[in-house]
C-alpha positions in Angstrom: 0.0 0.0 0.0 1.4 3.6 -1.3 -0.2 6.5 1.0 0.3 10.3 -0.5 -0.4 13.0 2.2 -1.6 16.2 0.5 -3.0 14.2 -2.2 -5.6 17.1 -3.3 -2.7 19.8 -3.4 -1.0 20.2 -6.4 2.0 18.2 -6.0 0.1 15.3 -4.0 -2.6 14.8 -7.0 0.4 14.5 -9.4 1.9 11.9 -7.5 -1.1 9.9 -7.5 -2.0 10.4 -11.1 1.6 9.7 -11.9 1.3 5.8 -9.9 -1.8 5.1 -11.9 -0.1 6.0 -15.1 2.9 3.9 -13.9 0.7 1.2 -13.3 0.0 0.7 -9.6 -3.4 -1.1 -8.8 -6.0 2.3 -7.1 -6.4 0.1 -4.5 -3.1 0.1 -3.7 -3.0 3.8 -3.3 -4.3 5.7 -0.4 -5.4 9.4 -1.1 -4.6 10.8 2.4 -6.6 14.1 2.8 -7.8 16.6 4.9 -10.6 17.3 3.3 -12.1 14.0 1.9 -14.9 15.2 -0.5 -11.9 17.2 -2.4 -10.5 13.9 -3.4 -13.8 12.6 -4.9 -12.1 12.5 -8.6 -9.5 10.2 -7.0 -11.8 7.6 -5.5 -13.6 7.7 -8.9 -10.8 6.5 -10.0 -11.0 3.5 -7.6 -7.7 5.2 -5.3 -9.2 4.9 -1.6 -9.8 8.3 0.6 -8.9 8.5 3.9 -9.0 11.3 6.0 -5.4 12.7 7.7 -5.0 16.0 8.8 -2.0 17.1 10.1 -3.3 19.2 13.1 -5.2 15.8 14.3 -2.9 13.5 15.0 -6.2 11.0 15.8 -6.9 10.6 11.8 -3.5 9.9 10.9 -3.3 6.1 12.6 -6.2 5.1 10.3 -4.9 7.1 7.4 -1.7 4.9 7.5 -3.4 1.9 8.4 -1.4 -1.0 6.0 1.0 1.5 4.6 4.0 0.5 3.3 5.4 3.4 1.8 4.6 6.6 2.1 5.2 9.9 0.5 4.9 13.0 3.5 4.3 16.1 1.0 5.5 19.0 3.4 2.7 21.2 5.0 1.9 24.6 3.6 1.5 26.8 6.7 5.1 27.8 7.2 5.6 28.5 11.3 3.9 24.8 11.8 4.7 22.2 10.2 7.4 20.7 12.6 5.0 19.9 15.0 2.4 19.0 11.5 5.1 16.7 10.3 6.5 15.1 13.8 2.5 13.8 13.8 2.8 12.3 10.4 6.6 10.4 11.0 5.2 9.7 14.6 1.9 7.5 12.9 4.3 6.1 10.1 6.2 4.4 13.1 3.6 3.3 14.7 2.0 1.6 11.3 5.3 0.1 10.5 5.9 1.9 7.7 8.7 0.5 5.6 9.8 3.3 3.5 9.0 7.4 4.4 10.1 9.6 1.7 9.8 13.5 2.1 10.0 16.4 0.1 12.2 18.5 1.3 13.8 21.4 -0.1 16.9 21.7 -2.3 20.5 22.1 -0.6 18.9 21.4 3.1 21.7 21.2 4.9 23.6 24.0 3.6 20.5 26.5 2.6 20.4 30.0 4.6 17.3 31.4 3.9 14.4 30.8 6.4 12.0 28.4 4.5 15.1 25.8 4.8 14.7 25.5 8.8 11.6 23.6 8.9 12.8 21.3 6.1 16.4 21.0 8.6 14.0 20.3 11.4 12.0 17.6 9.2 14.7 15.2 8.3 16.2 16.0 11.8 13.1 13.9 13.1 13.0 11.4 10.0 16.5 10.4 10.6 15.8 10.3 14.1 12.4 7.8 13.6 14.8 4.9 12.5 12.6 4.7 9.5 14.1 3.6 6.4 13.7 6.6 4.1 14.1 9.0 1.6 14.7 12.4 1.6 13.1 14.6 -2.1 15.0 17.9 -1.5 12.7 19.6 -4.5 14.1 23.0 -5.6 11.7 25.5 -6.9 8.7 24.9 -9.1 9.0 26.6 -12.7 5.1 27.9 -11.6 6.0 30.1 -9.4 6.9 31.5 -12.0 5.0 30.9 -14.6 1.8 30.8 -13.0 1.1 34.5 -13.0 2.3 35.3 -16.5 -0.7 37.7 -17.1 0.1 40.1 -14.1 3.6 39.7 -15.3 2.7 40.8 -18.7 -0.1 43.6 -17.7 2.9 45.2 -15.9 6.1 44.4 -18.2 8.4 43.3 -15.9 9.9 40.3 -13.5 10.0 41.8 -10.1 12.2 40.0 -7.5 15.9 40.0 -5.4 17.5 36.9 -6.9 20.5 39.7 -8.6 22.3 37.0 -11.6 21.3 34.0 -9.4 20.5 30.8 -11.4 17.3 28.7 -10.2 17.0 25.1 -11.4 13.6 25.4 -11.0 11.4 22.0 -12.6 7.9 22.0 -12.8 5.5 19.7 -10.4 5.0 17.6 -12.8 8.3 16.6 -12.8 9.1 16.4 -9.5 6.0 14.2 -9.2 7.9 11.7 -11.6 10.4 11.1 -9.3 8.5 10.9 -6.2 6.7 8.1 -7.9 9.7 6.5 -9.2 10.9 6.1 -6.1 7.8 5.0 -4.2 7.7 1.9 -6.5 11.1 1.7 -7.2 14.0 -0.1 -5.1 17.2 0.9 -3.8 16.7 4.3 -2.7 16.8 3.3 0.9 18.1 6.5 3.0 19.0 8.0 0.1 19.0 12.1 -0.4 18.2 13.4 -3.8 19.0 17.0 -4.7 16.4 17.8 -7.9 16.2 20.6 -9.8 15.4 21.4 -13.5 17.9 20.4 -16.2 18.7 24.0 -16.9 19.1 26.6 -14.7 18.5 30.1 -15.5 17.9 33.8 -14.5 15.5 36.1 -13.5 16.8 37.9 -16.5 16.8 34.9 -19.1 13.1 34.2 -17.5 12.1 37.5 -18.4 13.3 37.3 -21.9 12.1 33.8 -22.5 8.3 35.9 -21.4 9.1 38.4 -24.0 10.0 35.8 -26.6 7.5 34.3 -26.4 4.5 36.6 -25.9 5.4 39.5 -28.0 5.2 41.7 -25.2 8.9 43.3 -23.5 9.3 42.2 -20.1 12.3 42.9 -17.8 13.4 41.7 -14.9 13.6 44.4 -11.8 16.4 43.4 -9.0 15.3 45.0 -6.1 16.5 45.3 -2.4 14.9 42.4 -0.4 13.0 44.8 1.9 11.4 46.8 -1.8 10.5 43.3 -3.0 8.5 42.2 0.0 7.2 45.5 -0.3 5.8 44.9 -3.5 4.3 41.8 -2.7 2.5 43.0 -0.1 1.0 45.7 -2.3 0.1 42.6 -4.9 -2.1 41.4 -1.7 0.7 38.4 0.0 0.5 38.6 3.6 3.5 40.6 5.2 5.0 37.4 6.5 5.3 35.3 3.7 5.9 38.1 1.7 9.0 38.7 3.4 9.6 34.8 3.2 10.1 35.1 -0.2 12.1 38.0 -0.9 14.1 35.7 1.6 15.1 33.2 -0.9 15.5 35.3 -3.9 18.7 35.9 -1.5 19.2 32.3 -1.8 19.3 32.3 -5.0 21.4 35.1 -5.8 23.4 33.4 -2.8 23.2 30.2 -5.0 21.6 28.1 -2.9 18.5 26.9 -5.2 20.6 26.3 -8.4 21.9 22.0 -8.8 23.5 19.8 -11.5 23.3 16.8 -9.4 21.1 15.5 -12.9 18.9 13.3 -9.9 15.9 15.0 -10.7 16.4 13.7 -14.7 17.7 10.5 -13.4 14.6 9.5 -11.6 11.8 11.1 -13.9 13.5 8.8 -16.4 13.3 11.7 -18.8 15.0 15.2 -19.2 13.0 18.1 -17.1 10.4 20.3 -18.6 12.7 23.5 -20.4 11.3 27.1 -19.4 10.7 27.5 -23.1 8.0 24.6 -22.8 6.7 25.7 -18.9 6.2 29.4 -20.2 4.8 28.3 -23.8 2.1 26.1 -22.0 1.1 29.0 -19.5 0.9 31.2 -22.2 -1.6 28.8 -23.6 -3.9 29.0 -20.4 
């Protein structure tokens, strides 16, 4: 039995779709939600529901109930999800799962910025469960970029603090490849896997790939971290996350989301989606 936590997020219903393709039986996969009537596409599809949310530690023993491996797709509410994620490794010990595997976030152990700690903190615990496992350090996803090409556009320019900093940014859809490779896979056991898209590139190069593409001149604005959080606030983020993010444009000027470790195309079994392709699709709607 394969359970996916988050499976109605964007990443977790990749993951699933990507074991059906790949052949694994629905019934050997467990949707594990919070919300079970978001999943009802899935069980359509024959893939049991269960109910697991993370601030209920209660739900997560029958969530897990027969698991044998299981992919922990990392919590969204940044400030909690040490405490969200201890109650997932804590019910995966206590079901006997055989394999954990966790995405993480590229360069753990090294990374700087902020949104790194909780991802230190995570393995910390996985490491510490005795649980076979293995760690998905994901580096960005290509639609953070690409997913709000129309603002982008109505205003003309990339905004952000990432200076000549290189991103190997890949898009979910590729990182939910590997996951699934290695949830049916073997010989991954405690293995750490440092993914990131095939080509890395700039804010700069993303900006002219945008203009390429569309017609329309886009540049990309470097701006001091505190302007940049600034300007997402005024574009409606909450002050917090906002300044989250300028955060790890640092990084990546600092280099710290850029890899050629080639894992990411070694485990999707296929090279990563380019920016060309991401930004061409988005343009498409």
């Amino acid at each position: 039995m394969i359970v996916v936590t988050g499976a109605t997020g964007l990443l977790g219903r990749l993951v699933v779709t990507e074991l059906l393709d790949r052949g694994v039986p629905a019934q050997q996969i467990v949707a594990a939600v919070r919300t079970p009537e978001k999943a009802a596409d899935l069980a359509a599809r024959g893939v049991l529901v269960r109910e697991a949310d993370y601030d209920r530690p209660e739900t997560l023993t029958g969530a897990l109930a027969g698991a044998e491996r299981l992919l922990l797709v990392s919590a969204n509410e940044v400030g909690r999800r040490v405490a969200q994620h201890r109650a997932v490794i804590d019910a995966a010990v206590a079901a006997g799962v055989r394999l954990i595997a966790y995405t993480s976030v590229l360069k753990a152990d090294t990374a700087t910025f902020g949104l790194a700690a909780e991802h230190q903190a995570t393995e910390e615990l996985i490491r510490a469960s005795g649980l076979p496992y293995v760690l998905l350090r994901n580096g960005w996803y290509t639609e953070n970029y690409t997913g709000h090409l129309a603002t982008t556009l109505q205003h003309g320019a990339v905004l952000g603090s990432a200076g000549a900093g290189r991103v190997a940014a890949a898009t979910r859809a590729d990182y939910a490849a590997a996951a699934a490779a290695v949830l049916t896979g073997d010989g991954h056991q405690n293995a750490v896997y440092e993914l990131g898209g095939d080509e890395p590139f700039t804010m700069a190069e993303l900006a002219a790939e945008i203009t390429r593409q569309s017609g329309t001149e886009v540049v990309y604005r470097d701006l001091p971290a505190e302007e940049y959080a600034t300007a997402l606030v005024a574009a409606g983020l909450p002050e917090p996350y906002a300044a989250t993010l300028a955060e790890c444009d640092r990084g990546i000027a600092r280099g710290e989301l850029t890899t050629d470790s080639g894992d990411l195309r070694r485990l999707a079994g296929r090279p990563t989606t380019t920016l060309a392709d991401a930004v061409a699709v988005a343009l498409k709607g």
